[in-house]
Structure formats: C-alpha cells, structure tokens
C-alpha positions, 0 to 999 in steps of 0.5 A: 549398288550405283556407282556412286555409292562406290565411289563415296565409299571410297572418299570416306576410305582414301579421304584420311589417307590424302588429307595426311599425303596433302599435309606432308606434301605441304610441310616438305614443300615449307622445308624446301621454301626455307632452302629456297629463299635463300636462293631467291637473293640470286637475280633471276631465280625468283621467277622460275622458283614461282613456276616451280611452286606452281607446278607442285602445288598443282600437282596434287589435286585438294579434291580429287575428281573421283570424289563424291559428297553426301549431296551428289549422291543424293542428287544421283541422277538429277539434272535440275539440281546440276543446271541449277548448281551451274547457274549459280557458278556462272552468275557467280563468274560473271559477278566477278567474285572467284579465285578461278579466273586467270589474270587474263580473266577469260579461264575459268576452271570448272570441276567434274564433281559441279556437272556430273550429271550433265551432259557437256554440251549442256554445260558448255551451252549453259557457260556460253549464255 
C-alpha cells in the first residue's frame, strides 16, 4: 500500500472527528466573542482582541497538510498534473482574484497538498516566472 493510500484512509477515519473539533472550536470561540464585545467598548482592546481572533482562528488548520483527496491519489505520482494545477494557481495569483494575499500583496500562501509531487525547487522556479 502506497503511502497515499495510508493516508486517505486516515482523512476518511479523522475527517468527522476534526470537522466536529472545528465546529466547537468554532462555537466556544463565538461564546467568547460575545464576553469580547463588551470589552471592545475599552479604547485600545480592539486592536489586540483582532491579533487574538487571528491567532486562534489560525491555529486550527481547516485542512490539515497530511490529508489526501480521491484525486491526488489518483494523480500519485504524477507530475504533469501538479505543474498544471500550479499554473492555474499562479495565473490565478497574478489575476489578482485570491483570499491569500496579505495586504501588502507580496504573501502568498501555497498549501502542500497543491505541489505534492513536485519537487520545491520546481515549485519555486515555477512561482518566479
């Protein structure tokens, strides 16, 4: 069995078990926000309740890195699939239409699962084009 394999097994086993840990990180983190918004009224609090809010609602990846879809499995192995997922990305990027540019618009965020078969030299080769 192809570590592949192994591991979408494993998404399909974890997968109910971290959707239901999201949803109630999700929903203790809407109970605090409640507490939170009346501490908001105190001048200052805004700003760090916002790099609080960020930093735990990052700290819980929606997709962790270690899970595998039906399609990188079938694609195992291939790298023509993963340079031409890539290209789209990037074409994408450039178009300016992501959620994953910062507001200086220079970061980008590119997941494992999207270059899993290539290797990242490539991958930055490819980005720098």
């Amino acid at each position: 069995m192809s570590v592949l394999l192994l591991r979408l097994v494993a998404t399909v086993v974890y997968f109910p078990v971290h959707a239901a840990f999201v949803a109630v990180c999700f929903a203790v983190f809407l109970a605090f926000t409640l507490f939170a918004e009346l501490l908001s009224w105190i001048p200052g609090v805004e700003r760090a309740w916002d790099k609080t809010a960020d930093a735990c609602l990052n700290a819980i990846p929606m997709w962790p890195r270690w899970f595998v879809t039906v399609p990188e499995l079938r694609h195992e192995g291939d790298a023509a699939f993963y340079r031409a997922r890539l290209q789209r990305i990037f074409e994408h990027w450039q178009g300016g239409g992501t959620r994953w540019v910062k507001r200086n618009g220079r970061v980008f965020v590119l997941r494992v699962h999207k270059y899993r078969a290539l290797p990242l030299d490539e991958v930055l080769r490819t980005a720098r084009a």
